[in-house]
C-alpha positions, 0 to 999 in steps of 0.5 A: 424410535430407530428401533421400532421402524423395521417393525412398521416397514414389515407390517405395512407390506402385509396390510396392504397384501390383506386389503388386495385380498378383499379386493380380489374375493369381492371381484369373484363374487357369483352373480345373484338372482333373487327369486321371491316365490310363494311357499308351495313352490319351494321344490318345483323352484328349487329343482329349477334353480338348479338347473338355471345355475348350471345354465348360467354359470357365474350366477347363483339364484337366492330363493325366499319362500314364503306367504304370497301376501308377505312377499309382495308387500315387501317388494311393493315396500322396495325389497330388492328382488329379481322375480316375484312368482304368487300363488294368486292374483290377489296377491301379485295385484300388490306388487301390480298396484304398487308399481313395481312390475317390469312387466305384465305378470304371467299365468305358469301353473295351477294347484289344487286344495285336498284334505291331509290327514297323518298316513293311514287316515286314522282319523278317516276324514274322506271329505269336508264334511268329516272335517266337523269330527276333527281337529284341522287347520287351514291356511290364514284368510288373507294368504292365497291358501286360506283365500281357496279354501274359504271359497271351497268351504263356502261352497260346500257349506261347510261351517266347521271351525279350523282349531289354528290358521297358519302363515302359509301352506307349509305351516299348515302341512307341519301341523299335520305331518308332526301330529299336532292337528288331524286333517289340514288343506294344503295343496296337492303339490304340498301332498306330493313333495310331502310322501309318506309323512301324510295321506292324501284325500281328493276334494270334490269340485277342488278342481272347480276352485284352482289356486292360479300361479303368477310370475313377473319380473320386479322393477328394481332388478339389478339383471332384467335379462336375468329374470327375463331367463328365469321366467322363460325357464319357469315356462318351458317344457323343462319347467312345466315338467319340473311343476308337475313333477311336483304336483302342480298341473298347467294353465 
């Protein structure tokens, strides 16, 4: 036993040093904002993270992209999150219904749908109607994307069944991009952010049919002057530079 205690004094010390550590790393954790956005938004969005983070120092904004939809049903089900950004109404309605908006959501941007095609169009696809030579895919019924394009579709009369309906825009603009489908909608900004990997086609009366973008701060936010900062960020005219520096155009 006598020979064992000075073994036991030595790492006592050391344990007690390891547990002041953890301590003290936790204590310098950043500050997080977690921002929720609609997956068209993942450049615009970045870029102002960015710059938010340089604003706020101590504070890092976690960025989730994704379907509209998805996102707000997760925070209608109590996800944590600090701001909820859609590419629609029907969608933010969710997060409304379900009562988790601090405040009445905003308008910030519009977009439009257009055709891509792989660069070079070799497909030729010049409108909607050319879509029934091809094989094109859309974004999924029940996501903000797949919603504008039905209504274009529709108005058009265009019956032309899509080979695959995607989760989200991205999706569908990886199908393009990677030569797994001729033409897909996406969203002029999608085109933009996209460069060279495809081409982009103009649809006429796209503009008639917009994709409307919201943005609300949640009610469980851990930083409700954070998410304040964030959307009045989104709203300035370094913000709506940021937009349609990405393809978006505003309200």
């Amino acid at each position: 036993m006598t020979k064992n205690l000075p073994v036991l004094v030595l790492l006592l010390p050391l344990a007690l040093a390891g547990c002041g550590g953890d301590s003290e790393a936790g204590a310098g954790d950043p500050e997080k904002l977690q921002v929720l956005a609609a997956a068209s938004l993942t450049e615009a969005f970045t870029t102002l993270a960015d710059d938010f983070e340089t604003d706020h120092d101590g504070v890092e904004v976690e960025l989730q992209f994704g379907s509209s939809t998805d996102l707000a049903e997760t925070v209608a089900d109590g996800a944590p999150g600090d701001v909820l950004a859609t590419a629609d109404e029907t969608a933010m309605q969710i997060a409304v219904d379900a009562d988790v908006t601090a405040e009445e959501p905003v308008v910030f941007a519009e977009n439009q749908l257009v055709i891509v095609t792989a660069p070079g169009n070799p497909a030729g696809v010049e409108s909607l109607d050319d879509l029934a030579d091809v094989d094109w895919v859309r974004c999924a019924d029940d996501v903000p994307c797949g919603r504008v394009a039905l209504s274009l579709l529709d108005g058009a009369g265009v019956t032309a069944e899509p080979v695959s309906l995607e989760v989200d825009v991205k999706a569908t603009l990886e199908k393009v991009a990677t030569g797994e489908a001729d033409a897909g909608l996406v969203y002029a900004s999608d085109a933009v952010t996209a460069g060279d990997d495809v081409e982009s086609v103009a649809i006429d009366g796209a503009q008639e049919v917009p994709a409307v973008y919201y943005l609300a701060p949640l009610a469980q936010s851990s930083d409700a002057d954070l998410a304040g900062d964030w959307i009045e960020l989104v709203e300035s005219a370094s913000g709506r530079q940021a937009l349609e520096d990405a393809g978006f155009s505003s309200p």
